[in-house]
ROKE-675358 format. One record per residue (C-alpha): x, y, z. Coordinates in steps of 0.02 Angstrom, whole numbers. Layout:
! ROKE-675358
@x->X, y->Y, z->Z
...
END
This chain:
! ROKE-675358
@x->5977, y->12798, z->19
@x->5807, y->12766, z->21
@x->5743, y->12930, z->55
@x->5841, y->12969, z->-116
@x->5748, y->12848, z->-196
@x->5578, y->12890, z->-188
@x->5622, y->13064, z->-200
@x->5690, y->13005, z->-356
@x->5550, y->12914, z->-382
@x->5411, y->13047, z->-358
@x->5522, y->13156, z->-469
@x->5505, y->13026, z->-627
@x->5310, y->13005, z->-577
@x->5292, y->13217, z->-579
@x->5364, y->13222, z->-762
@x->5269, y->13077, z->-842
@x->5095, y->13165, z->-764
@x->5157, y->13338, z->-826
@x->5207, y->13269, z->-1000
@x->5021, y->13143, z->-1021
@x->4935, y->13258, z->-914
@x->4807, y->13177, z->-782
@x->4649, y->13134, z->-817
@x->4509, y->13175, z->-729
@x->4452, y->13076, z->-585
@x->4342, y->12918, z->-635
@x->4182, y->12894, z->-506
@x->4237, y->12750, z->-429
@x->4175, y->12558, z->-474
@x->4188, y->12401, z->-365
@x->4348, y->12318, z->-391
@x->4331, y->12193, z->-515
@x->4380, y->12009, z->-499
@x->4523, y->11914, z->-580
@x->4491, y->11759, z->-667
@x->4536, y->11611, z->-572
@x->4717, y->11556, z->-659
@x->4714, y->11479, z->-800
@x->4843, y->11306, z->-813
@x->5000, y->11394, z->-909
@x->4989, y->11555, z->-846
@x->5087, y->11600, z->-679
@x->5157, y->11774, z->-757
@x->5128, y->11882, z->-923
@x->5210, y->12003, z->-988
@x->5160, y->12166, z->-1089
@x->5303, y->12250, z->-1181
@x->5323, y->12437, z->-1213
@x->5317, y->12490, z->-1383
@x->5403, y->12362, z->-1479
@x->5457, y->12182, z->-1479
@x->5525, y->12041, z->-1358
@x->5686, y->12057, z->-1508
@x->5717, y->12223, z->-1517
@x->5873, y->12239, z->-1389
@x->5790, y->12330, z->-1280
@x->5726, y->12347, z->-1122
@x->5568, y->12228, z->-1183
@x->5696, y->12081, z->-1232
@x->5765, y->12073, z->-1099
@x->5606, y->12082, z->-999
@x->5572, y->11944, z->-1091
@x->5723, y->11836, z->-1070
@x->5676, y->11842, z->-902
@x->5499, y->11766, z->-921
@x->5576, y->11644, z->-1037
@x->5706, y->11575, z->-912
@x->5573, y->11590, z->-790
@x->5460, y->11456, z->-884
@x->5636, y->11352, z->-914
@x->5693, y->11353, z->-751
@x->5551, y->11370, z->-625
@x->5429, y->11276, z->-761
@x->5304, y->11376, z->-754
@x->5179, y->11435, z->-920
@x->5198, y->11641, z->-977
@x->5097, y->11710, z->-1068
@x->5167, y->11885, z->-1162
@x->5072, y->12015, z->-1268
@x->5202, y->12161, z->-1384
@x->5116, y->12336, z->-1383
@x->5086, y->12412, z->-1543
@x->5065, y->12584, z->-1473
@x->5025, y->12671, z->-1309
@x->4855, y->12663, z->-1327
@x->4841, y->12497, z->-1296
@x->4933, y->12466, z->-1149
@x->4759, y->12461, z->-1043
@x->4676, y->12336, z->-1145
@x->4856, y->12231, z->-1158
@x->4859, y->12215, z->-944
@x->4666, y->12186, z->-950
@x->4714, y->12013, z->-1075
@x->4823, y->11956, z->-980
@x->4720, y->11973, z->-809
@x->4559, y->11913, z->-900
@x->4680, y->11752, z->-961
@x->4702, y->11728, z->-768
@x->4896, y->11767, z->-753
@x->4946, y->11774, z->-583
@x->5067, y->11906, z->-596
@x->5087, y->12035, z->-765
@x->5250, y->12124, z->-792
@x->5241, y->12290, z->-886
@x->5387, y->12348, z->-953
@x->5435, y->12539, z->-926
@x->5396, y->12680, z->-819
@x->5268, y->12745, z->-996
@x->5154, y->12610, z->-903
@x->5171, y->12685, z->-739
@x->4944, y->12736, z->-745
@x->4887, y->12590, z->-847
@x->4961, y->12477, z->-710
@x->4877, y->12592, z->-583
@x->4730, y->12567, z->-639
@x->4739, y->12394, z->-644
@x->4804, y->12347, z->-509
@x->4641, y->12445, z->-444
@x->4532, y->12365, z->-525
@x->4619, y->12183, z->-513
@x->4664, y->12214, z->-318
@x->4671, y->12008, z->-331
@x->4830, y->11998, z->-462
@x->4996, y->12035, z->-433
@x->5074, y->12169, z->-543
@x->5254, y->12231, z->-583
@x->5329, y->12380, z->-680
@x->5487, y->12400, z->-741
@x->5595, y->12544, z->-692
@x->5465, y->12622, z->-601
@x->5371, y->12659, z->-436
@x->5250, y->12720, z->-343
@x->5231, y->12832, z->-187
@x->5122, y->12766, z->-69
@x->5169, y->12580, z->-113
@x->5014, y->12497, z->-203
@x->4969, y->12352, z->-116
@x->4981, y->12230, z->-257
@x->5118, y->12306, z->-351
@x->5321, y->12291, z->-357
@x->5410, y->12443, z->-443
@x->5582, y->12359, z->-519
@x->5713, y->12478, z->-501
@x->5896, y->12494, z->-537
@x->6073, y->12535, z->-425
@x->6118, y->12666, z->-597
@x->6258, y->12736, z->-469
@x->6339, y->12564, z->-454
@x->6325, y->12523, z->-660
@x->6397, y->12709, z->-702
@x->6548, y->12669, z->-542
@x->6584, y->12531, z->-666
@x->6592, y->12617, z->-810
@x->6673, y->12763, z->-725
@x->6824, y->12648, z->-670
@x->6827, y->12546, z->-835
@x->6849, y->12707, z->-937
@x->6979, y->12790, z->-826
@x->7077, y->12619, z->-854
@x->7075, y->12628, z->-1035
@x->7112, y->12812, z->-1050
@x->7282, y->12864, z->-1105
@x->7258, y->13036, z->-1107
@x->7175, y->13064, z->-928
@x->7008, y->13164, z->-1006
@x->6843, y->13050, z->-993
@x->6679, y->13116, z->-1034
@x->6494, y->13075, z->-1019
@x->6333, y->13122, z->-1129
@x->6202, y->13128, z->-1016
@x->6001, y->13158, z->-1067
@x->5883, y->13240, z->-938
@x->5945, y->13279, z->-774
@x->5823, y->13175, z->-696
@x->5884, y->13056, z->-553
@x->5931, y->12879, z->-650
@x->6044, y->13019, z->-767
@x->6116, y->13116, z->-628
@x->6163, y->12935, z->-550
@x->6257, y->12859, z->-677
@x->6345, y->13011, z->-711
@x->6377, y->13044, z->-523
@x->6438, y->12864, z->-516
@x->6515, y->12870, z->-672
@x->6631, y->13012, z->-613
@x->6678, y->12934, z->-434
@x->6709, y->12744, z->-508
@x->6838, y->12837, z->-646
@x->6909, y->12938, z->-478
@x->6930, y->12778, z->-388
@x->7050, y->12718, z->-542
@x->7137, y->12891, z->-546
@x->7117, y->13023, z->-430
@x->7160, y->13145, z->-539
@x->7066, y->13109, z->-680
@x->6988, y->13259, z->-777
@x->6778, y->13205, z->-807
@x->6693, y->13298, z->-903
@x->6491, y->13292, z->-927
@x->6349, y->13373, z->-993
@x->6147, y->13350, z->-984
@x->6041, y->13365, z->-1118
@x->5863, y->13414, z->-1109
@x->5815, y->13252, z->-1247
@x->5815, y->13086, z->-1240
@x->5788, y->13079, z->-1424
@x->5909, y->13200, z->-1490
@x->6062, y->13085, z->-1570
@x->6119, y->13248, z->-1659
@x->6144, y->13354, z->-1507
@x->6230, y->13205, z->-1427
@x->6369, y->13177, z->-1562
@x->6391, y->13363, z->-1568
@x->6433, y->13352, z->-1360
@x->6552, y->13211, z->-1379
@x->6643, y->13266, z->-1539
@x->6667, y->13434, z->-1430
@x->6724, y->13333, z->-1286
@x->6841, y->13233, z->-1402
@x->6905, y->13396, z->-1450
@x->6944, y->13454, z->-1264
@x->7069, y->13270, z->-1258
@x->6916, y->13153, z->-1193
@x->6985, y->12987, z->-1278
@x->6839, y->12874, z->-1182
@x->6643, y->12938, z->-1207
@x->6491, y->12874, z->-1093
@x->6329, y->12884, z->-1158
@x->6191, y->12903, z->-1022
@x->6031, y->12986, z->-1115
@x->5918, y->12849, z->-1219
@x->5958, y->12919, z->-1423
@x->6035, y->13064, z->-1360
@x->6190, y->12960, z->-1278
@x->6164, y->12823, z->-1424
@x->6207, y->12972, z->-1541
@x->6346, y->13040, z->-1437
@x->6447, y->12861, z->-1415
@x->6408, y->12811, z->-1605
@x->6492, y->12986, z->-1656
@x->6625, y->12970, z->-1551
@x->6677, y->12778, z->-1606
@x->6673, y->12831, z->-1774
@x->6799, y->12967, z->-1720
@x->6908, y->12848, z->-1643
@x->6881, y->12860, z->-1493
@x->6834, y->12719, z->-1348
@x->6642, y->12737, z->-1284
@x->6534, y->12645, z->-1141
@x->6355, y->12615, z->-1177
@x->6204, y->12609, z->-1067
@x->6048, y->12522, z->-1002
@x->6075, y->12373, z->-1111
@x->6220, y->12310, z->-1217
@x->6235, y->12448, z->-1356
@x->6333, y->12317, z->-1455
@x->6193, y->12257, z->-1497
@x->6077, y->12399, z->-1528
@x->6179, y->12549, z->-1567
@x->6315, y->12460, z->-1667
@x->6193, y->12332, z->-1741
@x->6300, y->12163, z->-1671
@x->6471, y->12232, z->-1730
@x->6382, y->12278, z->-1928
@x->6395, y->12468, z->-1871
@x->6546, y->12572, z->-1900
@x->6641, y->12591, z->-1744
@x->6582, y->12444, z->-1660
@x->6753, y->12384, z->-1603
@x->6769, y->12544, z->-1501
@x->6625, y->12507, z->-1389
@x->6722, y->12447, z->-1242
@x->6554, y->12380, z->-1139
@x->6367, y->12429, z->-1077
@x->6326, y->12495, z->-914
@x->6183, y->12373, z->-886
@x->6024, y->12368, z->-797
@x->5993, y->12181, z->-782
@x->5796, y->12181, z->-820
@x->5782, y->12008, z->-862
@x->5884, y->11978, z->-689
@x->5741, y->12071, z->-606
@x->5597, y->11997, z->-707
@x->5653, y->11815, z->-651
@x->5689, y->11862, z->-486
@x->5497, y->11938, z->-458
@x->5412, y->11790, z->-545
@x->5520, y->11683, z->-461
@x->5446, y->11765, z->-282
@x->5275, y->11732, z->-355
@x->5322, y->11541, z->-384
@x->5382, y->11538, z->-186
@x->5267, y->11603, z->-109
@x->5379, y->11789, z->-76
@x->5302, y->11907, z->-175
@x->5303, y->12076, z->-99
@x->5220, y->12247, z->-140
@x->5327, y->12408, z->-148
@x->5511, y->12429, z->-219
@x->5628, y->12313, z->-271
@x->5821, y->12394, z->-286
@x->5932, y->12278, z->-416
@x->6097, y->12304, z->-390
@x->6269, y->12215, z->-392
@x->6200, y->12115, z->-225
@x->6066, y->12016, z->-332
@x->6144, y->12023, z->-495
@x->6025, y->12174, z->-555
@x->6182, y->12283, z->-634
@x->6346, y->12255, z->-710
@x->6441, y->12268, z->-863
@x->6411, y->12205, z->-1033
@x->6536, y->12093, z->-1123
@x->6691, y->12193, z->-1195
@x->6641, y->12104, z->-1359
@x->6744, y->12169, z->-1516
@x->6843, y->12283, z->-1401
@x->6887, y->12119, z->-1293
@x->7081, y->12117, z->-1361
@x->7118, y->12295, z->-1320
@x->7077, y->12285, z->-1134
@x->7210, y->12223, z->-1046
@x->7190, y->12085, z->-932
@x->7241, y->12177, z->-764
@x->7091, y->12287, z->-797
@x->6970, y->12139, z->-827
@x->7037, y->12072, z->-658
@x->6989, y->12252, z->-596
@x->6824, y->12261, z->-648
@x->6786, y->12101, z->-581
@x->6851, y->12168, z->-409
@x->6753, y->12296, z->-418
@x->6593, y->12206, z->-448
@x->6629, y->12098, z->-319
@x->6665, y->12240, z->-199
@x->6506, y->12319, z->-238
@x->6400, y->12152, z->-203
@x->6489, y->12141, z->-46
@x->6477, y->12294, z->28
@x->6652, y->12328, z->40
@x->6645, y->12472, z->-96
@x->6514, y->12595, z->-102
@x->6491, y->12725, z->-238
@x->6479, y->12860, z->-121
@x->6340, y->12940, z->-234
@x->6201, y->13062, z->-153
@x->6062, y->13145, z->-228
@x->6011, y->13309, z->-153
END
């Protein structure tokens, strides 16, 4: 499992190089020395492009500092990135403010925290949804069990379908993708054996046309539930395919929320629940290592033993699903902390 992971891993790191291209090596410099910690400043975070509200990966990053300063009362310190440009200069604050540890959020930020954690070899860093190969020795790559949040959604979508078709939107078939959907597929198998899956990859994670266009033509094969695995591209896909009626599973985060705008959007009482990666689980979790004394360099897995995936609330749809299948879901989580189920999924 392992093995798969940094293979998966290396695989993510090889596309964000090829797609920013790598700069030249820099002559190298001393390492440079954090400030000594300032008083309200144990761990900062720097967001991705966007806000600490924008339902996204950065709020949630967020809720997870803020329970950290609630429950463990410690003082955070968080900076929101305006563009990529100045993710760089947004670590370097926060170091030269003396936090302890600083969380970036999203594998985008996979060189700026490389270089800082170079430079800073003195402060603790962490990245969202991202690591390295060789382990830096100050850093902790947060990364997700996507097979066990895509069983979930695999078993909760074979339990609602009447008409024994299910379907999933993927985006690139890079290794997160290929594990929800591989999970998706044996989670709806362990509901009904039979069941017919169908999915697709898509080579966008931006592309909300091409996504509705793949579920509408999996609608029109009989899929009556639709999972959305691909950033905008599955967004697209699940919003077309609630409008059409039919049930859909989001991803990542709860798509109530985002995609169907808190129940305001058309459709939104046909999203049946999120596949969730629980960032601000893993966020607390790391600062909280800092706080004890635990910290660790390397990778971090979040899964259903730690509370790092699940599923979202059922939210508008919460009426329709019967309550044998919430029992079932619950089962299943609980089987998947304890060991006693096991998605089965490889990665070759």
């Amino acid at each position: 499992m392992r093995k798969s992971l940094f293979a998966a891993l290396l695989l993510i790191s090889a596309m964000i190089m090829a797609a920013c291209g790598a700069a030249a090596p820099a002559a190298e410099a001393p390492a440079a020395e954090a400030p000594a910690a300032e008083a309200g400043c144990k761990a900062g975070l720097v967001t991705d492009v966007g806000k600490i509200n924008d339902g996204t990966f950065n709020q949630y990053a967020f809720d997870g500092l803020k329970k950290a300063e609630a429950d463990l009362g410690i003082g955070i310190k968080y900076i929101e990135t305006q563009a990529q440009t100045d993710y760089d200069k947004n670590i370097q604050s926060l170091v030269d403010q003396g936090c302890e540890l600083v969380v970036a959020v999203g594998f985008m930020m996979g060189d700026a925290v490389k270089a800082a954690s170079e430079k800073f070899p003195n402060t603790k860093f962490a990245i969202v949804d991202f690591a390295y190969d060789p382990a830096l020795p100050n850093v902790r790559g947060l990364v997700f069990a996507e097979d066990q949040a895509g069983y979930m959604a695999g078993a909760l979508a074979a339990s609602m379908s009447q008409s024994g078709t299910i379907a999933a939107v993927g985006g690139i078939e890079i290794p997160p993708v290929q594990k929800f959907l591989k999970g998706y597929e044996a989670g709806a198998k362990s509901i009904k054996g039979d069941i017919n899956v169908k999915t697709v990859y898509i080579d966008s994670f931006t592309d909300r046309a091409r996504g509705a266009e793949a579920a509408k033509s999996f609608m029109a094969e009989g899929a009556d539930v639709i999972f959305g695995a691909g950033g905008q591209t599955g967004s697209g896909g699940i919003q077309a395919a609630a409008e059409a009626g039919a049930f859909v599973i989001g991803v990542d985060q709860d798509e109530f929320v985002t995609t169907f705008q808190n129940g305001a959007a058309p459709g939104s009482d046909k999203i049946i629940s999120s596949a969730m990666k629980r960032v601000d689980q893993a966020v607390f979790l790391t600062i909280k290592d800092v706080v004890d004394g635990k910290f660790t360099n390397g990778v971090a897995v979040y899964d259903a033993t730690n509370g790092g995936i699940g599923l979202a609330s059922y939210n508008k749809a919460d009426a329709a699903i019967p309550a044998e299948v919430k029992a079932k879901m619950d089962e299943i989580l609980k089987g998947l902390s304890d060991g006693s189920i096991t998605t089965g999924v490889t990665l070759n």
